[in-house]
C-alpha positions as CSV (number, residue, x, y, z in Angstrom):
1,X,88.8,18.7,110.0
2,X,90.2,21.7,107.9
3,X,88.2,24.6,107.7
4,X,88.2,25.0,103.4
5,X,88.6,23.3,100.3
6,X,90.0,24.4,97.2
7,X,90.1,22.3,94.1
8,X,93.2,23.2,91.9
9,X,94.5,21.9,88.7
10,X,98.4,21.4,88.6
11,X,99.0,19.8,85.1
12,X,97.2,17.0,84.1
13,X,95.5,16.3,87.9
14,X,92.6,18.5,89.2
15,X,92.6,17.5,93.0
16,X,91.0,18.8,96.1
17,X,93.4,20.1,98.7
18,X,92.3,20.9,102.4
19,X,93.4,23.7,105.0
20,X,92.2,25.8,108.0
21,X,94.2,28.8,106.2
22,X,95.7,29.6,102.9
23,X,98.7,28.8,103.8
24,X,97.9,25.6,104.9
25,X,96.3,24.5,101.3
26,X,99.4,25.3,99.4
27,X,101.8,23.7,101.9
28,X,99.6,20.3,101.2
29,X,100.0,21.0,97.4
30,X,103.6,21.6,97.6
31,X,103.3,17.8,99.1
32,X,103.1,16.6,95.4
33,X,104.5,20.1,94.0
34,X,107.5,21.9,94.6
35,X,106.5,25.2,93.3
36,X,110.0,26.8,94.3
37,X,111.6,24.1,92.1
38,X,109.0,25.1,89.3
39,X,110.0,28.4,89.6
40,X,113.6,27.9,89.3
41,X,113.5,25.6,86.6
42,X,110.9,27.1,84.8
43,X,113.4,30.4,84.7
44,X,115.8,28.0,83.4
45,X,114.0,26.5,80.8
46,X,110.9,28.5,79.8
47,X,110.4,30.8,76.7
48,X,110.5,33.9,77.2
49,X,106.6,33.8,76.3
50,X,105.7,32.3,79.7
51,X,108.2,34.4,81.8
52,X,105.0,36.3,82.9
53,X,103.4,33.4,84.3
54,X,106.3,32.9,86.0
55,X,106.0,36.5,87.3
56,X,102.5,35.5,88.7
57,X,103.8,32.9,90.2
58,X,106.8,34.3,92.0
59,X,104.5,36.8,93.5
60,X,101.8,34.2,94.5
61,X,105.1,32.2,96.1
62,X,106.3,35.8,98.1
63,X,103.0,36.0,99.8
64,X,103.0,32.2,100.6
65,X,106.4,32.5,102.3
66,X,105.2,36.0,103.8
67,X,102.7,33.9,105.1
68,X,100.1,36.5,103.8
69,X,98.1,34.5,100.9
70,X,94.3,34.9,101.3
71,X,91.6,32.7,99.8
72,X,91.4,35.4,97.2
73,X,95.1,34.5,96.4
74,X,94.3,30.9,96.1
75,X,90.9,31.7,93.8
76,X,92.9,33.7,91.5
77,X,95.5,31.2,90.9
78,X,95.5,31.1,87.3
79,X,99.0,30.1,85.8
80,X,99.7,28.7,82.7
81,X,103.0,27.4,81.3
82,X,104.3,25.0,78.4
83,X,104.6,21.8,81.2
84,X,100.7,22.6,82.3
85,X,98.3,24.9,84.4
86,X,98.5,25.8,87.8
87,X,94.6,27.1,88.2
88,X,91.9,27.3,91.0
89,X,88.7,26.3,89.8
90,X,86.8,26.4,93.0
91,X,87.2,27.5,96.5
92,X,84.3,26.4,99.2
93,X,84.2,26.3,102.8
94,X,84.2,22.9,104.4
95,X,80.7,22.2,106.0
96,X,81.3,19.4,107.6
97,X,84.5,20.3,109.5
């Protein structure tokens, strides 16, 4: 059983996603999300009015593939672009894991 929980919106879906680590959350989101795509394309094709939410999320994406994201990473995800949101709305700690 994985260790936390963190419930994230990613456009129109709020799900919960489940990991013993930070790390391990976003590599289950990235199951339905390709965040490096996002950020590629979103350089491509986003205004220059979102190119700061594409800063946060390059940096978020450094410390994922640094493999030094914390929960507090994952809590403040809080992204918001013309396709939809990337936001955490709630981080807990799985009790019965």
């Amino acid at each position: 059983m994985s260790k936390y929980v963190a419930k994230i919106e990613i456009g129109p879906f709020t799900e919960n996603y489940k990991g013993d680590d930070p790390n391990e959350i976003i590599r289950e989101i990235e199951s339905e999300q390709d965040f490096d795509c996002l950020l590629r394309m979103g350089r491509m094709q986003e205004s220059e009015e979102y190119q700061g939410e594409l800063d946060k999320l390059e940096a978020f994406l450094d410390k994922y593939h640094g493999e030094s994201l914390t929960m507090e990473d994952i809590k403040g995800l809080d992204i918001h672009l013309s396709l939809g949101n990337i936001v955490c709305h709630d981080v807990w700690i799985d009790l019965e894991a």
